[in-house]
Phi, psi and omega in degrees: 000009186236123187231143164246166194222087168281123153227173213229143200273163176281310163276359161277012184203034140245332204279338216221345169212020163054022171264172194223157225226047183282156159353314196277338150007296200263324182296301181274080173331305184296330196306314197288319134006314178270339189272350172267334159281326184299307190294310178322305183293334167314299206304302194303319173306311201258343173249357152075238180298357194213119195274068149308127209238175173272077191230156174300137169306113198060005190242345198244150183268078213309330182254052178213021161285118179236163209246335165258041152304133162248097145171228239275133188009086194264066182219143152354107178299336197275000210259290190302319135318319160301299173328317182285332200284311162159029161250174192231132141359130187218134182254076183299111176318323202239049179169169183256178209333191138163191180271169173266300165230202161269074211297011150225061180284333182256017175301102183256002172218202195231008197255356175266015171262127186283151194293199198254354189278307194284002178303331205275347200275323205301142178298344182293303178291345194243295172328307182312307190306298201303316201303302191296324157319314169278313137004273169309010024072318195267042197279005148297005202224148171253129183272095223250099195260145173344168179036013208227100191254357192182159189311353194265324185108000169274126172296166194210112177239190144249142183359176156276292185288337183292295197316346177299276183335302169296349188246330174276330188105183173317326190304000185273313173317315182269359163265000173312308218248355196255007205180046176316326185298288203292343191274321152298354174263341178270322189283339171300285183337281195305330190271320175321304189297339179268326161315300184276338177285297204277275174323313186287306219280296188300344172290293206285324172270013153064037187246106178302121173283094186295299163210179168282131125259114162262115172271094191257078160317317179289285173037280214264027151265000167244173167265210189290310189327286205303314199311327165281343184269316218246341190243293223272342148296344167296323204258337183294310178345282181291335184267020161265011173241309203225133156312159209236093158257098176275112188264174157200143212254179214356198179285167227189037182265336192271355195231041182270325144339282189297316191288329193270338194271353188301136159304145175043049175253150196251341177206155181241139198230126193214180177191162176091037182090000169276139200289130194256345147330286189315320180293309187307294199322319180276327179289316158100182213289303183284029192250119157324074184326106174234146177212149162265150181289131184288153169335293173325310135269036153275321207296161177291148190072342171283142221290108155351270187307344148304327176263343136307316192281346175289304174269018173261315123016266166306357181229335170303309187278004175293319205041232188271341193286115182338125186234155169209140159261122173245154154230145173253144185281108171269194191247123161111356162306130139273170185278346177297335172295304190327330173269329179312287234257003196244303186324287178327313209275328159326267170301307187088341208257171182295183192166123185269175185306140135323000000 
């Protein structure tokens, strides 16, 4: 019932293999295709025996990769969201994408939100519409349209509340309480826009939307109160349409309730120590766990038996129910857990340090 997953940052493989993540990267589909097989043959050459993959961090599915996938603006969804709103895209050769600013850190009223129909007008949208038409031309290649990472048919959004915390900046925490009315009109405002973005990109590109992952990254920087007022209505929005795959990034023991409770949600995907006892209990045998190993044994130097003991920890309060461990490899990460943690999902059997 334990499955695992490794993929590798854009900056452990510009520090370490010297590729570079330039503008065309993200523009040109054939290009990144052919820079994307070069990584794959890096990987199997430098990590050999430990099945390290070339995946967007968390979003990609190994057993829905195909090799003749092409695609299509494979950038961050809150990155692509920005965009429209009039900020521009910045590409760092040794990391990944982003924005240049926050295009609505000065917002003040809710009527400065452009209606959400004219996002498809955006030039950003219509470059995306041409890529995919041509794309599609192609019928030896599967064509993988925005917000779309791999063959299974799951869309990618990010939280609703993260994505605010990203367009607006910190300044979103104090209109949470100084101006609620208006912090809602922007969280409306982001999911209308995520709706109509998702329904276009899965139509023209002929991708069935299957479930959701929403990444509410921010989550678990509020408490429970505000995570019910400010997030998780938002995220039941896509789950009256699609089953749910929900993430939250660090710990996430105080928002484990509120996470059991999303309509449709089919799996909690967490990290840093949120108790996977607790998820397991309320949820029952069949429900899907996914959790990352917190930093402190990843990092070079950190004790061998802390990382047997994290992952005997995690698989005791797992009880019988489908576990998935991911890990993403950063640059200043070791490989020794990776094996340790390679080792196991192998075997299933008991398994001492390297």
């Amino acid at each position: 019932m334990i499955s695992t997953q490794i993929s590798i940052s854009k900056g452990w493989l510009h520090e370490l293999g010297d590729f570079r993540f330039t503008e065309a990267y993200y523009w040109d589909p054939t290009y990144r295709a052919a820079i994307d097989r070069k990584i794959d043959e890096y990987l199997v050459d430098t990590f050999k025996d430990l099945p390290v993959h070339n995946f967007e961090s968390n979003l990609v599915q190994k057993d829905f990769i195909a090799p003749n996938m092409v695609r299509i603006g494979a950038i961050q969804p809150n990155l692509i969201l920005g965009t429209l709103l009039g900020a521009n895209l910045i590409f760092p050769e040794d990391a990944d994408s982003d924005i240049d600013r926050s295009p609505l850190k000065d917002i003040a009223q809710s009527v400065d939100l452009p209606p959400v129909e004219l996002l498809l007008q955006h030039a950003l949208v219509q470059r995306l519409d041409g890529q995919i038409e041509t794309a599609l031309k192609d019928t030896s290649k599967i064509t993988i349209p925005p917000f779309f990472w791999d063959t299974s048919g799951r869309a990618t959004i990010h939280g609703i509340f993260t994505t605010a915390h990203k367009l607006v900046g910190e300044k979103f925490f104090l209109l949470m309480y100084d101006n609620p009315p208006l912090a809602h009109a922007v969280l409306a405002w982001i999911s209308d826009a995520y709706m109509i973005l998702l329904r276009h990109f899965s139509q023209l590109g002929g991708m069935h939307t299957t479930s959701v992952h929403i990444g509410e990254c921010s989550g678990c920087l509020i408490s429970k109160g505000d995570f019910d007022i400010f997030a998780k209505p938002y995220i039941e929005v896509f789950g009256s349409r699609w089953p749910l795959r929900v993430h939250s990034c660090g710990l996430s023991d105080h928002l484990i309730d509120s996470l059991t409770h999303i309509r449709n949600v089919q799996s909690l995907d967490v990290g840093s120590n949120t108790s996977i006892g607790a998820i397991r209990s309320r949820m029952g045998k069949q429900f899907l766990i996914e959790v990352a190993p917190p930093v402190e044994i990843l990092l070079k130097g950190a004790e061998d038996q802390a990382s047997v003991e994290w992952l005997e920890k995690t698989i005791e309060e797992n009880g019988d129910g489908p576990l998935k461990i991911s890990c993403h490899l950063e640059p200043g990460y070791s490989t020794e857990f990776l094996a340790v943690l390679t080792t196991y999902s192998r075997t299933h059997t008991s398994f001492q340090a390297p």
